[in-house]
C-alpha positions as CSV (number, residue, x, y, z in Angstrom):
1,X,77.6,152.4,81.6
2,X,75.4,151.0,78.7
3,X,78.0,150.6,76.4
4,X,80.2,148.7,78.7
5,X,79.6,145.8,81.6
6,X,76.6,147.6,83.6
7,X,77.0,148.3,87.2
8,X,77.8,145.6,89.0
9,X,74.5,145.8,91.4
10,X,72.3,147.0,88.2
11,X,70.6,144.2,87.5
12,X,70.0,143.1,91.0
13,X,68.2,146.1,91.5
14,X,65.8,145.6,88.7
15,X,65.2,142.1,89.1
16,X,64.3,143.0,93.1
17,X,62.0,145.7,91.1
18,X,60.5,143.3,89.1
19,X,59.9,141.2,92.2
20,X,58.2,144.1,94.1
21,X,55.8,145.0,90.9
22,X,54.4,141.5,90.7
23,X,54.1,141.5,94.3
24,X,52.4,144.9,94.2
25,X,49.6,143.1,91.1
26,X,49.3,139.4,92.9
27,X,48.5,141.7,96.1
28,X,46.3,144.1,94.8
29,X,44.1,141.9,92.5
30,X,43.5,139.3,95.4
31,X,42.9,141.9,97.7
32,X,40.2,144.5,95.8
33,X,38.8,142.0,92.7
34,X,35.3,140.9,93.7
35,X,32.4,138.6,92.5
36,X,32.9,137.1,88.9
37,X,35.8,139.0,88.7
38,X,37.7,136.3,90.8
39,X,36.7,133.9,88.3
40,X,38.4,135.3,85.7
41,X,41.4,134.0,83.8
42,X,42.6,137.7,83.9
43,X,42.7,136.7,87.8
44,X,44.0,133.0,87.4
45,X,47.1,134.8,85.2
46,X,47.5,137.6,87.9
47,X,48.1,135.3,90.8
48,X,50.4,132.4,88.9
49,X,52.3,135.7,88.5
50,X,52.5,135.9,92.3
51,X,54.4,132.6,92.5
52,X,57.8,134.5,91.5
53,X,57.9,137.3,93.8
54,X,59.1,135.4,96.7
55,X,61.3,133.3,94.9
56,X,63.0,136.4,93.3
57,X,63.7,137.9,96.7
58,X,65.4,135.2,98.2
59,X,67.4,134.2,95.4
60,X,68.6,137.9,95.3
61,X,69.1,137.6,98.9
62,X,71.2,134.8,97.8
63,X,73.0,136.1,95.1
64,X,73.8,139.3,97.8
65,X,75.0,137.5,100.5
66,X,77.7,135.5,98.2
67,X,78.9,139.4,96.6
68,X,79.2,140.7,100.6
69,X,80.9,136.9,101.7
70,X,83.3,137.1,98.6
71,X,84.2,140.9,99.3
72,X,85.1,140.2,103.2
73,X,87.1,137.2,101.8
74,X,88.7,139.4,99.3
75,X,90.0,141.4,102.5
76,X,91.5,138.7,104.2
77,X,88.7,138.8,106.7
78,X,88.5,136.1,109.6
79,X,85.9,133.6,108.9
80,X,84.6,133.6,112.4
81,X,83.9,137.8,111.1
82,X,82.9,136.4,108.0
83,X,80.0,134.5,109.9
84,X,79.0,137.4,112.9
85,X,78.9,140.0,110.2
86,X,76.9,137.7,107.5
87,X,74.7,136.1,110.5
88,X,74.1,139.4,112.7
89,X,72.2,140.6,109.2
90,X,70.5,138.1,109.0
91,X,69.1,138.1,112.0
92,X,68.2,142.0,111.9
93,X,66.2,140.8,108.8
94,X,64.4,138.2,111.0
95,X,63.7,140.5,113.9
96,X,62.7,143.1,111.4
97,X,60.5,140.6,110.2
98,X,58.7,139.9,113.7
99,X,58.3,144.0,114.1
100,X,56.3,144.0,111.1
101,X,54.1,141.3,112.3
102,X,53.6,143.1,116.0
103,X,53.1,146.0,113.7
104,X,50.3,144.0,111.1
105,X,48.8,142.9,114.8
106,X,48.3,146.4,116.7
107,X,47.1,148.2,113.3
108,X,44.3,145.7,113.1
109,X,43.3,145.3,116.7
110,X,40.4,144.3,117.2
111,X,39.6,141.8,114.4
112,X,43.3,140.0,113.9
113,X,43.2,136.5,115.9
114,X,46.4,136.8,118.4
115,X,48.0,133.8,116.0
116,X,48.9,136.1,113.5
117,X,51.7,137.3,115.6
118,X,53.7,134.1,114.5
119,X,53.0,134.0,110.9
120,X,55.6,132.8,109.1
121,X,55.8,135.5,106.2
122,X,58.6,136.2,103.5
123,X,61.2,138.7,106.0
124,X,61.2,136.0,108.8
125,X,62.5,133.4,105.7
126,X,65.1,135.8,104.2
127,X,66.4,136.5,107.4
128,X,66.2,132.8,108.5
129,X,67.9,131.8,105.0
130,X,70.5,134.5,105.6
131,X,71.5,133.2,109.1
132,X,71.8,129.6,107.4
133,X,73.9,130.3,104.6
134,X,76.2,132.4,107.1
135,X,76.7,128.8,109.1
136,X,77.2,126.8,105.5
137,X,79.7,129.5,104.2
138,X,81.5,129.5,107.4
139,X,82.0,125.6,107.7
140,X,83.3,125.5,104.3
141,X,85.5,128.8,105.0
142,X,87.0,126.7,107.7
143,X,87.4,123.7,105.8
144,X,88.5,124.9,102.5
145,X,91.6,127.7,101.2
146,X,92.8,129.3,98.6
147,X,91.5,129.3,95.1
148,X,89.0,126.2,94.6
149,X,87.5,128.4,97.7
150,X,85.0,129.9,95.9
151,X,84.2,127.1,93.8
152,X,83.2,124.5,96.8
153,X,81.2,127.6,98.4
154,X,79.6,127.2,94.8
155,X,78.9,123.6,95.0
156,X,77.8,123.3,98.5
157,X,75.3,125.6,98.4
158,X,73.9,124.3,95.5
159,X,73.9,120.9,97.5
160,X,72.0,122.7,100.4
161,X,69.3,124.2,98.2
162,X,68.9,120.6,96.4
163,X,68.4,118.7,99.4
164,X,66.0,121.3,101.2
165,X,63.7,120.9,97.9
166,X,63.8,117.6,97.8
167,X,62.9,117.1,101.6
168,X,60.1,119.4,101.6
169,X,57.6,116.8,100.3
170,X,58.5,114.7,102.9
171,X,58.6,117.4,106.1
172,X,55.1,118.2,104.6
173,X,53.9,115.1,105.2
174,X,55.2,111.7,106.7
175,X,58.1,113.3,108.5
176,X,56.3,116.7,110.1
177,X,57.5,117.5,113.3
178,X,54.5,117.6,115.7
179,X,56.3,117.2,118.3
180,X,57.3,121.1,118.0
181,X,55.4,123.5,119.1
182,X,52.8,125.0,116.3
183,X,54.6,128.2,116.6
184,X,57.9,126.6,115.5
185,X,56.6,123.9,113.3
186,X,55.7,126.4,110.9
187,X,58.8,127.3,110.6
188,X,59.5,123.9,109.1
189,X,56.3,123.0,107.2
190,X,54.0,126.3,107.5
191,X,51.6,124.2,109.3
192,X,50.8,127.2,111.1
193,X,48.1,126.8,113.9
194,X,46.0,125.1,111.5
195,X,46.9,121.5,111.7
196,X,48.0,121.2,108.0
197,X,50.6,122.9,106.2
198,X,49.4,125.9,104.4
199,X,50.5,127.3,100.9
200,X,50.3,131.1,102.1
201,X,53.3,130.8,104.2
202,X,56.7,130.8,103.7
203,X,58.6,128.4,105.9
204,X,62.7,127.1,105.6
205,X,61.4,123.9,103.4
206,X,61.2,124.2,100.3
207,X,61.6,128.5,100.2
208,X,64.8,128.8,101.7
209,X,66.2,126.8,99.2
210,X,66.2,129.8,96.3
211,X,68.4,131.3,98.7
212,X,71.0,128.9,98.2
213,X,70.4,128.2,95.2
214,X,71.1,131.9,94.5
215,X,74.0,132.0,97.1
216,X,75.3,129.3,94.5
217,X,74.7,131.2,91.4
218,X,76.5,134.3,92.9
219,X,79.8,132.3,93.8
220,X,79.8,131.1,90.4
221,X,79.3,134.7,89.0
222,X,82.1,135.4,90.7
223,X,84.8,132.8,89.9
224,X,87.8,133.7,87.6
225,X,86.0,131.6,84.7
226,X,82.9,133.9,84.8
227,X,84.3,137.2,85.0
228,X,86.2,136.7,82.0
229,X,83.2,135.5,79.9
230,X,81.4,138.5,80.8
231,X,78.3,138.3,79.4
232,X,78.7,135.2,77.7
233,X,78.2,133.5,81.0
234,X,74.9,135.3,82.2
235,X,73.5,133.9,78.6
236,X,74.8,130.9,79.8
237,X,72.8,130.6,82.6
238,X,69.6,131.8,80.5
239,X,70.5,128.7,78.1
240,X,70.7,126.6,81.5
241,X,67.5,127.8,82.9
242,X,65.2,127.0,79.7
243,X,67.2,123.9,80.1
244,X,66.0,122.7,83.3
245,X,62.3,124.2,82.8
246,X,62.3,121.4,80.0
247,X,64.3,119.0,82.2
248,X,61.6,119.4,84.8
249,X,58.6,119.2,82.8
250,X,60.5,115.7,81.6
251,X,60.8,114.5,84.9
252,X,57.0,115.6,86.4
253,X,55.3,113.6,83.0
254,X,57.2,110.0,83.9
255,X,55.4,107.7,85.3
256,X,57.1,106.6,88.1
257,X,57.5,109.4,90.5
258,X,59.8,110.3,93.5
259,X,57.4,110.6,95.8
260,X,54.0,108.8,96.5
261,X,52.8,112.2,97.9
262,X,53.8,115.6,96.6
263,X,52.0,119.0,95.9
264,X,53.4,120.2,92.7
265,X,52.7,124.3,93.2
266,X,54.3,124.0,96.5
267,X,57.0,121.4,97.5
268,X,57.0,119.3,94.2
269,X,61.0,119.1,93.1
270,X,60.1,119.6,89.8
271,X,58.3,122.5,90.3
272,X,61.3,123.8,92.5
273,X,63.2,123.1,89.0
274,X,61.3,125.1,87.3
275,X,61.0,127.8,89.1
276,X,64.9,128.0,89.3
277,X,64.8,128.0,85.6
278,X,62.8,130.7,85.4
279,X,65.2,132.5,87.8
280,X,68.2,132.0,85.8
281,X,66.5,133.3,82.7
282,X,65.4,136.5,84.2
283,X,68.9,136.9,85.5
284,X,70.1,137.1,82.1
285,X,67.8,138.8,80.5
286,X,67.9,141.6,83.7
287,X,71.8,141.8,82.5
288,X,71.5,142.4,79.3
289,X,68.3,144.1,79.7
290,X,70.5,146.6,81.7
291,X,73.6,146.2,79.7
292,X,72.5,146.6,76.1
293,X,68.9,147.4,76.3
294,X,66.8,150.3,78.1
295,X,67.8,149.1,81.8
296,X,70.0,152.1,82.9
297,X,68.7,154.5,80.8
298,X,67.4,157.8,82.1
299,X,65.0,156.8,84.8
300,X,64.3,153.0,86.1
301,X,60.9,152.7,88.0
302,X,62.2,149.2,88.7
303,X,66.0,149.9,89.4
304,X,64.4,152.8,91.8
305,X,62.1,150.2,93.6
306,X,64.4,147.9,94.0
307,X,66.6,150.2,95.9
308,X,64.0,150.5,98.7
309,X,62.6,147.0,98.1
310,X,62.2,146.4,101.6
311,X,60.6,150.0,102.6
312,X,57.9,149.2,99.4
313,X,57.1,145.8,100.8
314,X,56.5,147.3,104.5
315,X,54.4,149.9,103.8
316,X,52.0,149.2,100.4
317,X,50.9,145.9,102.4
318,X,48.5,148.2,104.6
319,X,47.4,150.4,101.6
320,X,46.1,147.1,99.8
321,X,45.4,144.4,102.5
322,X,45.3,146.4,105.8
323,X,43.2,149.0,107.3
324,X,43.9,151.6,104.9
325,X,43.1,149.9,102.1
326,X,42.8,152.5,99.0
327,X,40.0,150.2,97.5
328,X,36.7,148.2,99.3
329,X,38.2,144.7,100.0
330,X,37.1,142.5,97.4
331,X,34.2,144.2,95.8
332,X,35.7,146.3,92.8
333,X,35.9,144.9,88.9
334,X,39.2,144.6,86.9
335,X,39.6,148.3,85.8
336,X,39.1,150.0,89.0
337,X,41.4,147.5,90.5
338,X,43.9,148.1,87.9
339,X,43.3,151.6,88.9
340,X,44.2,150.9,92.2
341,X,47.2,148.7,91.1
342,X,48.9,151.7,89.0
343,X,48.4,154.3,91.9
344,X,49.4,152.3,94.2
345,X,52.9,151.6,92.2
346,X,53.2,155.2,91.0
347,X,53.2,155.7,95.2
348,X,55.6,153.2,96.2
349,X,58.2,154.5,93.0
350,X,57.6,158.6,94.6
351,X,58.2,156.9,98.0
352,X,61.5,155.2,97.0
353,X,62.6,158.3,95.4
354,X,62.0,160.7,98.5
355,X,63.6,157.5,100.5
356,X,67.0,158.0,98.5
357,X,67.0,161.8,98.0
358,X,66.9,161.9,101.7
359,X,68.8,159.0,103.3
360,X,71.5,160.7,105.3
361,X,70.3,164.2,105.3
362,X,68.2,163.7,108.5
363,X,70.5,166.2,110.0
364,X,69.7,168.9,107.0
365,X,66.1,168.3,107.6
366,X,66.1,168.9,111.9
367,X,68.0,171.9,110.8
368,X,66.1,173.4,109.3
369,X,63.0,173.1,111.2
370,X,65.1,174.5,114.1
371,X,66.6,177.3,112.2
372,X,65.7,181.0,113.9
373,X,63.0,183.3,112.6
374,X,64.7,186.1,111.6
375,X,63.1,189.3,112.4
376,X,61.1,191.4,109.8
């Protein structure tokens, strides 16, 4: 598998493990780093880190939903199935989403406000972003046939992420909706109940638009052109990204801006830009990381975590924010929350491996508890 094309879902998985070990840092050194440790520039470097996690997931998300929407298609499937099939996951994502937040909510009774219930976090925005691209894919399914199919799936969805980027300044500010309740405003600005948007959420504008822009990026993986490159096209891409990091930076040092009003960590276009450069150039170097370099061989921690991604997410959130928090909530230095950082990423790579040595042997398991005693 290393010395030919890698598997096909290879580097997906390491660049969703990637994702979940920055996650697991930005989370634990925000959680457990106390005093002049939060000063620190070690600090300032481990949270700009956290500004790719979420991105990552959703413009996997993205890249995922165009392999499954291409396979159905592939089969000659309906594109009314196309859409349930796509949509219904979506939405388990989203409810699964809302379970974790009832969950988040009962394990901390006592001392989490009631509000928290409708925090708009990163599963609610997948699975949200998922249902969407289900009703873009199945318009243009409609609309469009044959082999220039894939290619305007491509270009809409690139469209869709653009414009969702570039109206997120705008929903965040002169066009909010207040006329919707808080609850479902945040959806839209992550206003939350707070009266302004906050940067801690995740709502549709401007995050769901790595998901399309990723839902673009698969459908052009996937055309005739790009299979036959190989690997020519994923350096491509990493070409492209550097490309539009510079672009970006270009664009945010002019004078004249877009906008009279923008915040550039959060709903800036430019920043958007960038952060989709960075995307691309991780995608290739995930691919030929796992094509010519040490990706695939003998054990990935990352290919292994990002198997289970979601199960990782769920559960190391209580062991580093929540009531079972391994470490005293903001009160240790850098090495002991370093410490804390490696054990709890050791944990969640055991946990993963247990999840997949034992997915579909439930049966084996009940057995054998229920097996008779024999007689001595």
């Amino acid at each position: 598998m290393i010395a030919s094309a890698p598997s096909r879902l290879a580097y997906i998985d390491w660049m969703r493990g990637l994702a979940c070990v920055l996650m697991f840092q930005t989370h634990c050194y925000d959680a457990w780093l106390g005093g002049e440790a939060r000063k620190s520039t070690f600090f300032m470097w481990s949270q700009l880190g956290g500004t790719l996690p979420a991105p990552l997931f959703l413009f996997l998300a993205g890249i995922s939903f165009a392999l499954v929407t291409d396979k159905l298609r592939q089969k000659s499937t309906p594109a009314g199935q196309i859409a349930r099939t796509t949509i219904r996951r979506g939405a388990e994502i989203f409810g699964l989403g809302l379970l974790f937040r009832l969950q988040e909510f009962l394990i901390a009774w006592g001392w989490s406000p009631w509000s928290d219930l409708f925090r708009v976090d990163i599963l609610n925005t997948i699975g949200l972003s998922m249902m969407l691209m289900g009703v873009v894919c199945w318009t243009v399914l409609r609309l469009s046939s044959g082999s220039r199919t894939c290619f305007a799936l491509g270009l809409t969805a690139a469209y869709v992420g653009t414009a969702i980027s570039l109206l997120s300044p705008l929903l965040w500010t002169r066009w909010r909706p207040h006329w919707l309740p808080w609850p479902l405003e945040s959806y839209v600005d992550g206003v939350h109940n707070l009266g302004e948007p906050q940067a801690w959420l995740f709502p549709i504008f401007p995050w769901s638009g790595f998901a399309f822009i990723g839902l673009a990026v698969g459908f052009f993986l996937l055309s005739d052109g790009a299979r036959k490159r190989g690997a020519a096209t994923f350096a491509l891409a990493g070409v492209g990204g550097i490309g539009l990091i510079y672009l970006a930076r270009w664009l945010e040092a002019r004078p004249q801006q877009l906008y009279a009003t923008d915040d550039f960590w959060h709903t800036s276009p430019n920043f958007f830009l960038i952060r989709v450069g960075m995307l691309l150039t991780i995608l290739a170097a995930a691919y030929l990381w796992c094509r010519w370099g040490a990706g695939q061989r003998g054990f990935s921690p990352f290919i292994q975590l990002g198997k289970t991604s979601l199960l990782v997410y769920w559960v190391h959130i209580e062991f580093v924010y929540g009531r079972f928090s391994i470490l005293p909530k903001r009160a240790v230095d850098i090495r002991t929350a370093s410490l804390g950082f490696l054990t709890i990423f050791l944990s969640m790579v055991l946990l993963s491996v247990l999840r997949i040595r034992l997915k579909g042997r439930g049966a084996e398991v009940t057995a054998w508890f229920h097996r008779p005693v024999k007689a001595s």
